[in-house]
DRENDO-249025 format. One record per atom (N, C-alpha, C): residue number from 1; y, z, x; residue in one letter. Coordinates in nm, 3 decimals. Example, Ala and Ser with C-alpha at 12.3 -4.5 7.8 and 13.67 -1.06 7.14 Angstrom:
REM DRENDO-249025
<zavo><resi>1</resi><v>-0.569</v><w>0.780</w><u>1.319</u><resn>a</resn></zavo>
<zavo><resi>1</resi><v>-0.450</v><w>0.780</w><u>1.230</u><resn>a</resn></zavo>
<zavo><resi>1</resi><v>-0.330</v><w>0.780</w><u>1.320</u><resn>a</resn></zavo>
<zavo><resi>2</resi><v>-0.225</v><w>0.708</w><u>1.285</u><resn>s</resn></zavo>
<zavo><resi>2</resi><v>-0.106</v><w>0.714</w><u>1.367</u><resn>s</resn></zavo>
<zavo><resi>2</resi><v>0.003</v><w>0.787</w><u>1.290</u><resn>s</resn></zavo>
//
This chain:
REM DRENDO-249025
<zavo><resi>1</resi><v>1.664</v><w>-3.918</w><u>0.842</u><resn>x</resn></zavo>
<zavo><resi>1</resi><v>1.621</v><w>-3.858</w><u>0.716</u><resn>x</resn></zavo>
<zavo><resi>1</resi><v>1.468</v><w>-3.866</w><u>0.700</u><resn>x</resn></zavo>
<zavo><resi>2</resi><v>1.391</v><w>-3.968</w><u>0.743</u><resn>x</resn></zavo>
<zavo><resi>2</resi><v>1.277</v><w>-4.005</w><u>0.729</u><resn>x</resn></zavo>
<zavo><resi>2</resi><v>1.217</v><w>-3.906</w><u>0.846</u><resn>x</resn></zavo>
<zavo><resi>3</resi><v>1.259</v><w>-3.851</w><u>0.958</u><resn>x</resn></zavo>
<zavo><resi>3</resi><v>1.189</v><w>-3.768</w><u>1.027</u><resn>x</resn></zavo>
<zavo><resi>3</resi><v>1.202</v><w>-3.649</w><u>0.968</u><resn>x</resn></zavo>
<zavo><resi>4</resi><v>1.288</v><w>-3.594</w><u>0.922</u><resn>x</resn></zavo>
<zavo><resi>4</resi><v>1.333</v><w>-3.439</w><u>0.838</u><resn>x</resn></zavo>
<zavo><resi>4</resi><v>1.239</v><w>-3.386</w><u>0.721</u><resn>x</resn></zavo>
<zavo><resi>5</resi><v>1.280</v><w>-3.538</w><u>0.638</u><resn>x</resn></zavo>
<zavo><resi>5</resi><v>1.119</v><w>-3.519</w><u>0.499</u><resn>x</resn></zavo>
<zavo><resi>5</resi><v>0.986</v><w>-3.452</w><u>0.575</u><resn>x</resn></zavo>
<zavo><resi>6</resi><v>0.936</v><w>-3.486</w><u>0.632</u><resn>x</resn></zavo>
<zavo><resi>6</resi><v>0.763</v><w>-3.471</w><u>0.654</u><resn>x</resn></zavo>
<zavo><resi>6</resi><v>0.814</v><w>-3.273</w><u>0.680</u><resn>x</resn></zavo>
<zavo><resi>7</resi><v>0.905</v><w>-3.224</w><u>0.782</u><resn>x</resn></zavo>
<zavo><resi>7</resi><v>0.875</v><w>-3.120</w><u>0.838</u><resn>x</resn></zavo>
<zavo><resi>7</resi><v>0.928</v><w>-3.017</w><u>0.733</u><resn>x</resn></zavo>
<zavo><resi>8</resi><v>1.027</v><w>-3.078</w><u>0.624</u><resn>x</resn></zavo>
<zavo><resi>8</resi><v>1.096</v><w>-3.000</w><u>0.476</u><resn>x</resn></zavo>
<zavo><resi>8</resi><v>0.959</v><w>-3.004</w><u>0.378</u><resn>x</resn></zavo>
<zavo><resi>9</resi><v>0.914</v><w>-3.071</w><u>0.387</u><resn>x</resn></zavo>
<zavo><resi>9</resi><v>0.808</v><w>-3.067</w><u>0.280</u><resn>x</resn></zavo>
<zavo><resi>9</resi><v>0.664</v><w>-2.974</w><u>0.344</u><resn>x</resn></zavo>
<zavo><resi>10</resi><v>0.704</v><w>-2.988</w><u>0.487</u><resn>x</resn></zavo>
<zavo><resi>10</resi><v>0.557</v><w>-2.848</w><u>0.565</u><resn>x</resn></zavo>
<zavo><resi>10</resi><v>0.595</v><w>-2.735</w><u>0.496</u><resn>x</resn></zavo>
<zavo><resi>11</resi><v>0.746</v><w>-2.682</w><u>0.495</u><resn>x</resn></zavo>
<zavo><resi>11</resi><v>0.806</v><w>-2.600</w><u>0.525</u><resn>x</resn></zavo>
<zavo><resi>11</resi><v>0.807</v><w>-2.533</w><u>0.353</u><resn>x</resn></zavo>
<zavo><resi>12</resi><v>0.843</v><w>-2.630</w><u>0.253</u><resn>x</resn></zavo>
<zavo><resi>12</resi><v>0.815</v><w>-2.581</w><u>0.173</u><resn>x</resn></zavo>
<zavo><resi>12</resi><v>0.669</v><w>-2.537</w><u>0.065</u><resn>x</resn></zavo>
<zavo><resi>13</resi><v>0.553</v><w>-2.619</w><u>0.146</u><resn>x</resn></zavo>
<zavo><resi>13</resi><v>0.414</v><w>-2.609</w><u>0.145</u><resn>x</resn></zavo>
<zavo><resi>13</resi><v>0.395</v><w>-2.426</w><u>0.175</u><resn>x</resn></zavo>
<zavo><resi>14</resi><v>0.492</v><w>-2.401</w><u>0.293</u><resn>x</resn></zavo>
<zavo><resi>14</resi><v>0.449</v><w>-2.298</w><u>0.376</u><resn>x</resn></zavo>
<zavo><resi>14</resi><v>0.496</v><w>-2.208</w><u>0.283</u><resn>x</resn></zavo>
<zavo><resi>15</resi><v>0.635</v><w>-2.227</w><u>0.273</u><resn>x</resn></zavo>
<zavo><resi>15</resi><v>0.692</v><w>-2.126</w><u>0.195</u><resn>x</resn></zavo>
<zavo><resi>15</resi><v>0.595</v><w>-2.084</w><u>0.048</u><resn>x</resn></zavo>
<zavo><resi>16</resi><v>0.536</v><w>-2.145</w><u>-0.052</u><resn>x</resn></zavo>
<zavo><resi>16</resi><v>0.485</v><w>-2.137</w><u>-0.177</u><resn>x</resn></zavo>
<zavo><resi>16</resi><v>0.391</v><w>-2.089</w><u>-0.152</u><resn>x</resn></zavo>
<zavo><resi>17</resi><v>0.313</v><w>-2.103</w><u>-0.059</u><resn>x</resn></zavo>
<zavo><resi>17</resi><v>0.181</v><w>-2.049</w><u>-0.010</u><resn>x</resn></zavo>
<zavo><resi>17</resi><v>0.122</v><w>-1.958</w><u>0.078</u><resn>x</resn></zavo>
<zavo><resi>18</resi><v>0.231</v><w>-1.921</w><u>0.203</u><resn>x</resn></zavo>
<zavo><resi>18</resi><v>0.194</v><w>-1.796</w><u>0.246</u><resn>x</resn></zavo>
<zavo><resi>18</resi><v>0.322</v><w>-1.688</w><u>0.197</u><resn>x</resn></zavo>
<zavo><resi>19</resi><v>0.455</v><w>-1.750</w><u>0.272</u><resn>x</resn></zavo>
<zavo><resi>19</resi><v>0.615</v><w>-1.632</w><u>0.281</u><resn>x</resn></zavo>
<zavo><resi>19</resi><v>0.610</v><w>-1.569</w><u>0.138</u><resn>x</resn></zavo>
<zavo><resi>20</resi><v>0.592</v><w>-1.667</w><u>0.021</u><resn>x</resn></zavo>
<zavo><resi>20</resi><v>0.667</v><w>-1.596</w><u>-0.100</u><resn>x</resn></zavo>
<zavo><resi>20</resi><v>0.507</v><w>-1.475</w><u>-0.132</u><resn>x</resn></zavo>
<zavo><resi>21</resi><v>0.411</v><w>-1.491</w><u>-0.112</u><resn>x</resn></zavo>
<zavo><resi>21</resi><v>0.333</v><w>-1.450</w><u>-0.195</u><resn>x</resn></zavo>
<zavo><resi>21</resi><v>0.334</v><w>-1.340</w><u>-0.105</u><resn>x</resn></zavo>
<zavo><resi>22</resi><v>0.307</v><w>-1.300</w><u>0.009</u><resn>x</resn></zavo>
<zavo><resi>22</resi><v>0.342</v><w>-1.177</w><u>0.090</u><resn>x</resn></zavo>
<zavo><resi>22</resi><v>0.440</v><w>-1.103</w><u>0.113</u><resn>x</resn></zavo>
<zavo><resi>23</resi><v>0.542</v><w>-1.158</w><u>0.071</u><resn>x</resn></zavo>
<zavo><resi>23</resi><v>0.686</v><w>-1.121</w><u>0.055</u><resn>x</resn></zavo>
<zavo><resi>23</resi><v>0.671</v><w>-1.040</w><u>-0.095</u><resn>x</resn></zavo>
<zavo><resi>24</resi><v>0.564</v><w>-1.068</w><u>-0.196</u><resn>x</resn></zavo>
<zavo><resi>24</resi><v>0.573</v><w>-1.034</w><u>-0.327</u><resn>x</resn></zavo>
<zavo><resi>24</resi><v>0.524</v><w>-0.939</w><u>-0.347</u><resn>x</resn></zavo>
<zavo><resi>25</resi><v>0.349</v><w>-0.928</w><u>-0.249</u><resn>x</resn></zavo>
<zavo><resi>25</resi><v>0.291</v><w>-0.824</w><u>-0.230</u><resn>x</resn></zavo>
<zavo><resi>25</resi><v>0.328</v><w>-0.692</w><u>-0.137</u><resn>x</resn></zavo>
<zavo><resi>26</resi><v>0.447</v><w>-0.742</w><u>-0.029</u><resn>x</resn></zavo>
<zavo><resi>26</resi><v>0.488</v><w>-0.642</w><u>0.018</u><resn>x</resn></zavo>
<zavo><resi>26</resi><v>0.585</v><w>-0.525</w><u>-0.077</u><resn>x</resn></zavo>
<zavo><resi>27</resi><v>0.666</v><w>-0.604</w><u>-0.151</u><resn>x</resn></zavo>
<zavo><resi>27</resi><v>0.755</v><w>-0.545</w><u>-0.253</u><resn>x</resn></zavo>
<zavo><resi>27</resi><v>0.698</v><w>-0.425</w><u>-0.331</u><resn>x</resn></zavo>
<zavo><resi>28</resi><v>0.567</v><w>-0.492</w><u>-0.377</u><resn>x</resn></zavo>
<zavo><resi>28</resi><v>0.464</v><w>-0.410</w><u>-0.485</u><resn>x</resn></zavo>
<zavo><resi>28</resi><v>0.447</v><w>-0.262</w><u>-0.403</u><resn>x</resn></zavo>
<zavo><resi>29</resi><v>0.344</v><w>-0.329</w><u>-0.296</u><resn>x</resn></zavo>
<zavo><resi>29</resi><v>0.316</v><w>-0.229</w><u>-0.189</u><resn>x</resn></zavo>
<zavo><resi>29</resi><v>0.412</v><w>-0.095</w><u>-0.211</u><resn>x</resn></zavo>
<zavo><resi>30</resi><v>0.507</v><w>-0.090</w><u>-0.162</u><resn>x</resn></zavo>
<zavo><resi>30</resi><v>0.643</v><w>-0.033</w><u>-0.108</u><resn>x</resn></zavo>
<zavo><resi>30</resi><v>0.655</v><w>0.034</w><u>-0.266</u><resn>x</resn></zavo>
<zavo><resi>31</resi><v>0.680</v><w>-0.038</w><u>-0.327</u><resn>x</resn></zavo>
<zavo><resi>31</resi><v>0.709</v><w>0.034</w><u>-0.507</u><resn>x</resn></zavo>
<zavo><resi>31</resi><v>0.626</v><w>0.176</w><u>-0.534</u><resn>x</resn></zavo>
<zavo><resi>32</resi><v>0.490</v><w>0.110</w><u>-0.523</u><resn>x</resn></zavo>
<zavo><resi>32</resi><v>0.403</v><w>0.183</w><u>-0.538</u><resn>x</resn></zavo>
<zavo><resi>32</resi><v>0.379</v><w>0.275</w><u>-0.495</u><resn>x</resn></zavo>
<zavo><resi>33</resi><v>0.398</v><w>0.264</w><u>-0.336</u><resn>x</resn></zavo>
<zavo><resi>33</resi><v>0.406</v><w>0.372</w><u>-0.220</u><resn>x</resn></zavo>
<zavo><resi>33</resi><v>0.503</v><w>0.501</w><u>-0.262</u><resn>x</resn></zavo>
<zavo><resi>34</resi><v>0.624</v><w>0.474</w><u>-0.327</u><resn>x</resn></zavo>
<zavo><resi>34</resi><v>0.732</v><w>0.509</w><u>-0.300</u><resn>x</resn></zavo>
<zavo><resi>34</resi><v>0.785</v><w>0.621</w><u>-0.436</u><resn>x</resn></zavo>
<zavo><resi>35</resi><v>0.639</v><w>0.547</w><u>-0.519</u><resn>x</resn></zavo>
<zavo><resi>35</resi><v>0.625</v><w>0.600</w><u>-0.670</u><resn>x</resn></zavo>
<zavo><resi>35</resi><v>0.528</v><w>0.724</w><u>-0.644</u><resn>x</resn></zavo>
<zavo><resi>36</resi><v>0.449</v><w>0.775</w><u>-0.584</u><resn>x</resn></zavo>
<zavo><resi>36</resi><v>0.331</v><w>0.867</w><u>-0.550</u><resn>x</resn></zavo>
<zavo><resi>36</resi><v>0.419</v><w>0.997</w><u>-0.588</u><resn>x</resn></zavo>
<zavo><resi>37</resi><v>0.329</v><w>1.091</w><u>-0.673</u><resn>x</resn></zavo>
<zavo><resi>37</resi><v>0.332</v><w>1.184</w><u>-0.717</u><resn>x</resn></zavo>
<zavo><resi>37</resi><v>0.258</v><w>1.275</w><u>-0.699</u><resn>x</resn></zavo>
<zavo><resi>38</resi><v>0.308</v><w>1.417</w><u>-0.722</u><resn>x</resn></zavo>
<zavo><resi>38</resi><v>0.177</v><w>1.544</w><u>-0.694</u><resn>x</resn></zavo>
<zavo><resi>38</resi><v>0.089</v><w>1.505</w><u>-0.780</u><resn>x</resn></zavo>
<zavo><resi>39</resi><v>-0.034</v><w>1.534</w><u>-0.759</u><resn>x</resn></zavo>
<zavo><resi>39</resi><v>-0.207</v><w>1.516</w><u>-0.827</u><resn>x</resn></zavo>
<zavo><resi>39</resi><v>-0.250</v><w>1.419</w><u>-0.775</u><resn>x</resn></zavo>
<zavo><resi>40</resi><v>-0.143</v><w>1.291</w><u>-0.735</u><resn>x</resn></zavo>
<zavo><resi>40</resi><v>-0.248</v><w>1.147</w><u>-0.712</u><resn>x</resn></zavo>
<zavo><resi>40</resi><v>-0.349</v><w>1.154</w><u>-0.575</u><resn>x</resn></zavo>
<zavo><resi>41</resi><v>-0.461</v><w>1.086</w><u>-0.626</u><resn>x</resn></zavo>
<zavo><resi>41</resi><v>-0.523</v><w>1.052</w><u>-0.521</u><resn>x</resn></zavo>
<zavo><resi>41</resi><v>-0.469</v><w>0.913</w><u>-0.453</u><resn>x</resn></zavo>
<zavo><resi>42</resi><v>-0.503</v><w>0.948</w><u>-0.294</u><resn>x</resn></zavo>
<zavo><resi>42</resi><v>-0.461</v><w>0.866</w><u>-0.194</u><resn>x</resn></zavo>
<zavo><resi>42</resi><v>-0.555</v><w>0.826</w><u>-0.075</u><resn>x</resn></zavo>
<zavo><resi>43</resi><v>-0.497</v><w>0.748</w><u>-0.013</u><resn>x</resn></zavo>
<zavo><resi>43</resi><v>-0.605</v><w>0.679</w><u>0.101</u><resn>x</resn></zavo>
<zavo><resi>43</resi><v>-0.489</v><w>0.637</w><u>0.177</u><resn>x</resn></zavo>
<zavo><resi>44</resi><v>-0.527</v><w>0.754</w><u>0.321</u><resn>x</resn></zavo>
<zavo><resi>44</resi><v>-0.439</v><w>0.691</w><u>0.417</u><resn>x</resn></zavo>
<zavo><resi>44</resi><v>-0.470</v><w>0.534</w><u>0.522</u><resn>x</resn></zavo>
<zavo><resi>45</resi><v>-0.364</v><w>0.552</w><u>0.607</u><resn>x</resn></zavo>
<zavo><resi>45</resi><v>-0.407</v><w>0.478</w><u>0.724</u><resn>x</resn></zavo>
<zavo><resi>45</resi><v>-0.509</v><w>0.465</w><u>0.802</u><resn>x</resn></zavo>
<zavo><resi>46</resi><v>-0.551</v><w>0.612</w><u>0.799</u><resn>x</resn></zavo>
<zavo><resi>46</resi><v>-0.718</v><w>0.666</w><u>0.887</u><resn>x</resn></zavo>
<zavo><resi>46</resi><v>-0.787</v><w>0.632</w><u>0.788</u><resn>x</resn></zavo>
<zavo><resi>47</resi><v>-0.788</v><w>0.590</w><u>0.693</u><resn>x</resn></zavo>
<zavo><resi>47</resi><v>-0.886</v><w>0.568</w><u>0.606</u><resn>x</resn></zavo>
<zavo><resi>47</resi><v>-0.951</v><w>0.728</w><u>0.553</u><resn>x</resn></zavo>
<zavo><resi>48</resi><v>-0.878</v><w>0.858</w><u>0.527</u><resn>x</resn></zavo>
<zavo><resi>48</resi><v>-0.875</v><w>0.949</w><u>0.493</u><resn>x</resn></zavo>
<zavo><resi>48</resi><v>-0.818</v><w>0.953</w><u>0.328</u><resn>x</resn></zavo>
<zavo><resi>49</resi><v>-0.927</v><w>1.002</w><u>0.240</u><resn>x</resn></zavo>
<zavo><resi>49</resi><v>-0.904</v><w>1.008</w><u>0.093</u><resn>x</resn></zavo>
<zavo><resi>49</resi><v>-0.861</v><w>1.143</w><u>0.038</u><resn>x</resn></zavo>
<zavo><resi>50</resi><v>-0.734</v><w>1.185</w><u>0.012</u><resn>x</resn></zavo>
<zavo><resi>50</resi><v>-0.713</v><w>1.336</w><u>-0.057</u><resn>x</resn></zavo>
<zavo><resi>50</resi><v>-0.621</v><w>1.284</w><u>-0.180</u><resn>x</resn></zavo>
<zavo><resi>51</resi><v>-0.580</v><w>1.435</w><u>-0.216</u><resn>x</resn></zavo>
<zavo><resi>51</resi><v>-0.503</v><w>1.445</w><u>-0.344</u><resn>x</resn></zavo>
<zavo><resi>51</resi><v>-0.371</v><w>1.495</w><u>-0.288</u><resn>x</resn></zavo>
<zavo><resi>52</resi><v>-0.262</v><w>1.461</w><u>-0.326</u><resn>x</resn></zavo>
<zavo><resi>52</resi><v>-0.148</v><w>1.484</w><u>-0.293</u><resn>x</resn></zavo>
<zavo><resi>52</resi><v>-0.088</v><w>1.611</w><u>-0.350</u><resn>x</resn></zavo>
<zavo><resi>53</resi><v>-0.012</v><w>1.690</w><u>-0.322</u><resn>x</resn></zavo>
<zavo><resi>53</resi><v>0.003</v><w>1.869</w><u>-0.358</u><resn>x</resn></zavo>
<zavo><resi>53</resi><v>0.149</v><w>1.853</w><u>-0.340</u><resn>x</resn></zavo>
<zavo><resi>54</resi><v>0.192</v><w>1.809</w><u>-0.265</u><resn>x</resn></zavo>
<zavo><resi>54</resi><v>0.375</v><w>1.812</w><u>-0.224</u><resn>x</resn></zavo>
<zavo><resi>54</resi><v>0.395</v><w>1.640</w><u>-0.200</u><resn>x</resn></zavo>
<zavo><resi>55</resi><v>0.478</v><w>1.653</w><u>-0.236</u><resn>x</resn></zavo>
<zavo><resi>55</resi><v>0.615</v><w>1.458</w><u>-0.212</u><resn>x</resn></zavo>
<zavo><resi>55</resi><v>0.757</v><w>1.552</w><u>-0.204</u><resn>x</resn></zavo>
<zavo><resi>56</resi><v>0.748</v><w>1.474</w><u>-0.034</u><resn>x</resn></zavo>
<zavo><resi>56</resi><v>0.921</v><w>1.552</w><u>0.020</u><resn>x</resn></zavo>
<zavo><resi>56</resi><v>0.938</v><w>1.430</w><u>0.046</u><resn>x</resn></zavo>
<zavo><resi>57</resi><v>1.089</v><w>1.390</w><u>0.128</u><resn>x</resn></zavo>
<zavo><resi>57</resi><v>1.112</v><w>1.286</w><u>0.120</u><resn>x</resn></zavo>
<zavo><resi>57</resi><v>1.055</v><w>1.246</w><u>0.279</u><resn>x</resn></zavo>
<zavo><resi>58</resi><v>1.003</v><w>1.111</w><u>0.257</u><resn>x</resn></zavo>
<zavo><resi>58</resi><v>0.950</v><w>0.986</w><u>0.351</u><resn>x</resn></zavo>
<zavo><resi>58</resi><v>0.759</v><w>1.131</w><u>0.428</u><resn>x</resn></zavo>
<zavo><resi>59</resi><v>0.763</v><w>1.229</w><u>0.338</u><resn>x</resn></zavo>
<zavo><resi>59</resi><v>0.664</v><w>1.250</w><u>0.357</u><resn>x</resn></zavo>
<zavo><resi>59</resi><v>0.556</v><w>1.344</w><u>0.261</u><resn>x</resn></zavo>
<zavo><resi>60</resi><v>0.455</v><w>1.325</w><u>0.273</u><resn>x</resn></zavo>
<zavo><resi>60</resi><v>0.396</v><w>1.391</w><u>0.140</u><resn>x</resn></zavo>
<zavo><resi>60</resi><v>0.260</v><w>1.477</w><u>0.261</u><resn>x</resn></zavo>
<zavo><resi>61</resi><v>0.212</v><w>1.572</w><u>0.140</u><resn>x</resn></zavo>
<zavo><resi>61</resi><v>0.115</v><w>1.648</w><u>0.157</u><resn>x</resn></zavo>
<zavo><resi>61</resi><v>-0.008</v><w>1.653</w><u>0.096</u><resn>x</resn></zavo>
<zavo><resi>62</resi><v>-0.142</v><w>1.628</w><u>0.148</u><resn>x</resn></zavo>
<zavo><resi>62</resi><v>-0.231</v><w>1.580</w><u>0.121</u><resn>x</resn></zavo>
<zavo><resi>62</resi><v>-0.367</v><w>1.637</w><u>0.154</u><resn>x</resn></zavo>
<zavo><resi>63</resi><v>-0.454</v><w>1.718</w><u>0.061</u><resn>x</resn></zavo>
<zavo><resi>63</resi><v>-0.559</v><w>1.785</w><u>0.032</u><resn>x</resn></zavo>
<zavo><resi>63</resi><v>-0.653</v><w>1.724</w><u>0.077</u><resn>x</resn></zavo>
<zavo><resi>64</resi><v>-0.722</v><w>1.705</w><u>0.192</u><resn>x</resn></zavo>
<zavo><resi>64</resi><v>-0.840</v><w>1.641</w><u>0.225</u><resn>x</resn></zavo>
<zavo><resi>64</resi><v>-0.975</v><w>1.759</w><u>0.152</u><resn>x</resn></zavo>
<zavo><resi>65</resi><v>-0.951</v><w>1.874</w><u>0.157</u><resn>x</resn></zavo>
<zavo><resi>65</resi><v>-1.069</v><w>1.967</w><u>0.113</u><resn>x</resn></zavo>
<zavo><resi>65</resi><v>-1.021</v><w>2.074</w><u>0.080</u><resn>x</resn></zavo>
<zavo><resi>66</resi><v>-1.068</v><w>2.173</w><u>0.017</u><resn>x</resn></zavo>
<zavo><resi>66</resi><v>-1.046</v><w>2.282</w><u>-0.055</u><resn>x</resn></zavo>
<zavo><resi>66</resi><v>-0.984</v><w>2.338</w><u>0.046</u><resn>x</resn></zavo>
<zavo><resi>67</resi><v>-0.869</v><w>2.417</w><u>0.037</u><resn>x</resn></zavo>
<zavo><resi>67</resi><v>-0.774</v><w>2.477</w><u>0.151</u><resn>x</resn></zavo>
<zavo><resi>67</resi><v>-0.746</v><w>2.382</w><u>0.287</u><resn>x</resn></zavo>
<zavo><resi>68</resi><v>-0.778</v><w>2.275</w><u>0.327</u><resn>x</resn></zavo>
<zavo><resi>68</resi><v>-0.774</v><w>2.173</w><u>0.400</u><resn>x</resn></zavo>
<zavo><resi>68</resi><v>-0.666</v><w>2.098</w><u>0.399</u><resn>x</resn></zavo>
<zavo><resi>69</resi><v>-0.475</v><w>2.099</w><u>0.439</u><resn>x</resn></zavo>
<zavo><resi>69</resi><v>-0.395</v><w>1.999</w><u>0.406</u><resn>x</resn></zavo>
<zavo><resi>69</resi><v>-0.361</v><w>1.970</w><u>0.486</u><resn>x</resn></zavo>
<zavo><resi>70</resi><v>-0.284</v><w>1.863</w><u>0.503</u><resn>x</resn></zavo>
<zavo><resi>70</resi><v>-0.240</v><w>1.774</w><u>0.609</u><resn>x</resn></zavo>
<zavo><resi>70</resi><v>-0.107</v><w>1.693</w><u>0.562</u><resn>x</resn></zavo>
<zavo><resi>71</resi><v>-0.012</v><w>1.693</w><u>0.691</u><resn>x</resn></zavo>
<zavo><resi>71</resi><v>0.093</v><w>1.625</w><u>0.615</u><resn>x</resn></zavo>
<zavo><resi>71</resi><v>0.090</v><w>1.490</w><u>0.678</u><resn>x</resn></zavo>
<zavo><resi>72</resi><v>0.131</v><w>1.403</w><u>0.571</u><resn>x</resn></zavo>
<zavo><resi>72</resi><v>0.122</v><w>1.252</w><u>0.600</u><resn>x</resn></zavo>
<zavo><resi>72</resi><v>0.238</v><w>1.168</w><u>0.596</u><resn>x</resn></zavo>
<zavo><resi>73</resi><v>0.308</v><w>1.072</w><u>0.687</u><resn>x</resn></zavo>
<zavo><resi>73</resi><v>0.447</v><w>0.999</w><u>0.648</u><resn>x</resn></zavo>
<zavo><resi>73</resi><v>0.373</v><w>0.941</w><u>0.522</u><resn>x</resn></zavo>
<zavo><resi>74</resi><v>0.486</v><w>0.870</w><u>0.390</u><resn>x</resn></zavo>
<zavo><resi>74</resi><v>0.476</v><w>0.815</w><u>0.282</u><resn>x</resn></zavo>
<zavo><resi>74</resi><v>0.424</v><w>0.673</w><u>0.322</u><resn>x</resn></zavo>
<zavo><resi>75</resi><v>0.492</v><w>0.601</w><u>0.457</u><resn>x</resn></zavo>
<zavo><resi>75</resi><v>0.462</v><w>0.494</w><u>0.516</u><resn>x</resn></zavo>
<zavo><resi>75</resi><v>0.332</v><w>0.450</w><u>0.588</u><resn>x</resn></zavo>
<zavo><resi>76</resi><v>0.223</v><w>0.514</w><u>0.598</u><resn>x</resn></zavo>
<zavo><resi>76</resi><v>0.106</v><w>0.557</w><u>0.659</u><resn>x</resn></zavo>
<zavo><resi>76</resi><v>-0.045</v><w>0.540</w><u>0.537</u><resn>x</resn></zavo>
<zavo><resi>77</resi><v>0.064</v><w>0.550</w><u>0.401</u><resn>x</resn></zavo>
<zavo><resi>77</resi><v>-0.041</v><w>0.524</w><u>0.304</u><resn>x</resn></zavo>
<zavo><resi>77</resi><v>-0.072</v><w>0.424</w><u>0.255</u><resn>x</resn></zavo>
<zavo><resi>78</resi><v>-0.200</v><w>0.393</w><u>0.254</u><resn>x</resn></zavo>
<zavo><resi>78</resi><v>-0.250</v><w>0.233</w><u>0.229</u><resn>x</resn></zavo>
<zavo><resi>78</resi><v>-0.256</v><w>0.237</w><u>0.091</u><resn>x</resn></zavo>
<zavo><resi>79</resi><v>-0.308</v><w>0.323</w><u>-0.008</u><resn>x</resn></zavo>
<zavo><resi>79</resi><v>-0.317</v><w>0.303</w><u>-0.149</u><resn>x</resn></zavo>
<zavo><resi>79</resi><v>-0.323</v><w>0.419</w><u>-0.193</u><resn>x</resn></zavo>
<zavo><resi>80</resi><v>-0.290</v><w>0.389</w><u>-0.350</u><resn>x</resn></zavo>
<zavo><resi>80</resi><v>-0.296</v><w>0.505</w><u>-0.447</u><resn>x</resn></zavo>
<zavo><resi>80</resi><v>-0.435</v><w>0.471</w><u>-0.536</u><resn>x</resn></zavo>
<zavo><resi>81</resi><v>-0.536</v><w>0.566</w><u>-0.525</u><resn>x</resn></zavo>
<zavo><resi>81</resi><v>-0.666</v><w>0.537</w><u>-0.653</u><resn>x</resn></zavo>
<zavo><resi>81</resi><v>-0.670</v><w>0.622</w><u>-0.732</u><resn>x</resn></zavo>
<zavo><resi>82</resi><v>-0.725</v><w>0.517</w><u>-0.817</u><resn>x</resn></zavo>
<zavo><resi>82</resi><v>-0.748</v><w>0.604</w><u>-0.954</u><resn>x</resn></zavo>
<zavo><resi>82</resi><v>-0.900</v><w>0.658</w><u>-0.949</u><resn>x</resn></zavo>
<zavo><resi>83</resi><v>-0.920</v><w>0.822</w><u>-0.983</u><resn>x</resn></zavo>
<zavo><resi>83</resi><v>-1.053</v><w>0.867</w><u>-0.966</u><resn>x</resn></zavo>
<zavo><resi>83</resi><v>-1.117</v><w>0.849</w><u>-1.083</u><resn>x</resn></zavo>
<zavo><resi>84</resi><v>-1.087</v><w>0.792</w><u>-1.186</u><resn>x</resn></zavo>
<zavo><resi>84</resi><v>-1.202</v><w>0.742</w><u>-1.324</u><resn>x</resn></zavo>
<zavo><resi>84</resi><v>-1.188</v><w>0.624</w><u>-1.283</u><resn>x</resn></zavo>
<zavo><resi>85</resi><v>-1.190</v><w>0.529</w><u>-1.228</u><resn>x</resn></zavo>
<zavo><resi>85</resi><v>-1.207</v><w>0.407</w><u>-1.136</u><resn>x</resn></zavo>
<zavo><resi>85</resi><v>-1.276</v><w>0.377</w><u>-1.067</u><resn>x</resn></zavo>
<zavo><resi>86</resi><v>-1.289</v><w>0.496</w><u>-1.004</u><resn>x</resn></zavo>
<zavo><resi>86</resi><v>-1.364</v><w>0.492</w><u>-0.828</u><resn>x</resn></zavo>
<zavo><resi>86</resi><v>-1.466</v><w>0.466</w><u>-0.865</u><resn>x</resn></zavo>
<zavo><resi>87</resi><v>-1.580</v><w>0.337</w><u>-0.794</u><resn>x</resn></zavo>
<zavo><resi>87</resi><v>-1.664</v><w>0.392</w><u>-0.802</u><resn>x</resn></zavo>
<zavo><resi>87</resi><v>-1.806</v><w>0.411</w><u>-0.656</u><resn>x</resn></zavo>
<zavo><resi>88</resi><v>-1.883</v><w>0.445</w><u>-0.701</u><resn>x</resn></zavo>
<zavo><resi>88</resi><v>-1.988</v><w>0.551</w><u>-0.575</u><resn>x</resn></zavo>
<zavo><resi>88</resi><v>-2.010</v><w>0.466</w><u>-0.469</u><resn>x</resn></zavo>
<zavo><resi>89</resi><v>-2.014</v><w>0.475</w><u>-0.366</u><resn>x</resn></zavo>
<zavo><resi>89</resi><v>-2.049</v><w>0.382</w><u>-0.265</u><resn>x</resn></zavo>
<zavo><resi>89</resi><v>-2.250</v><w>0.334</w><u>-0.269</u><resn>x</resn></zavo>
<zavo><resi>90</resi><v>-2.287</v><w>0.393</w><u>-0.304</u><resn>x</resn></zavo>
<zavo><resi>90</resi><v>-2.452</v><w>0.388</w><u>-0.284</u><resn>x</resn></zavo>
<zavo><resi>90</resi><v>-2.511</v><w>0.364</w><u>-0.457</u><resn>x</resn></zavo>
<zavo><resi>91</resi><v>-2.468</v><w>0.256</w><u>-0.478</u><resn>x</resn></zavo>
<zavo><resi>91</resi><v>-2.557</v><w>0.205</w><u>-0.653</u><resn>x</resn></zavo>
<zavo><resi>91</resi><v>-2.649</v><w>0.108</w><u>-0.605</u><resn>x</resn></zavo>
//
């Protein structure tokens, strides 16, 4: 019993501090992902920023430039931004 304690108590160190909290943020992730609608702005995997025009299922369509679209898996997208948010890279 006295050898078991030390490696139950790593284990639950581990658990509180890395598993649950990435396990929590993956959930979000995925929600969020899964919530994307026509108009939103997005940021893929390439690190490519458009506005979304079509959501079919497990894939959406995405406006990089005026007549410019591209279709993207839903799984490929790193985030949804908000454009009264954004702000300029060069202040």
């Amino acid at each position: 019993m006295v050898q078991v304690l030390p490696l139950a108590l790593i284990f639950l160190v581990f658990w509180f501090l890395i598993i649950r909290p990435q396990s929590k943020r993956m959930k979000e992730h995925k929600a969020k992902i899964e919530a994307v609608k026509r108009g939103d702005q997005v940021v893929t995997g390439g690190g490519l920023i458009g506005k979304v025009t079509k959501v079919e299922e497990g894939v959406v369509e995405v406006e990089l430039a005026p007549g410019m679209k591209v279709r993207a898996l839903k799984s490929t997208l790193t985030d949804i931004v908000d454009p009264l948010s954004a702000k300029p890279a060069n202040d």
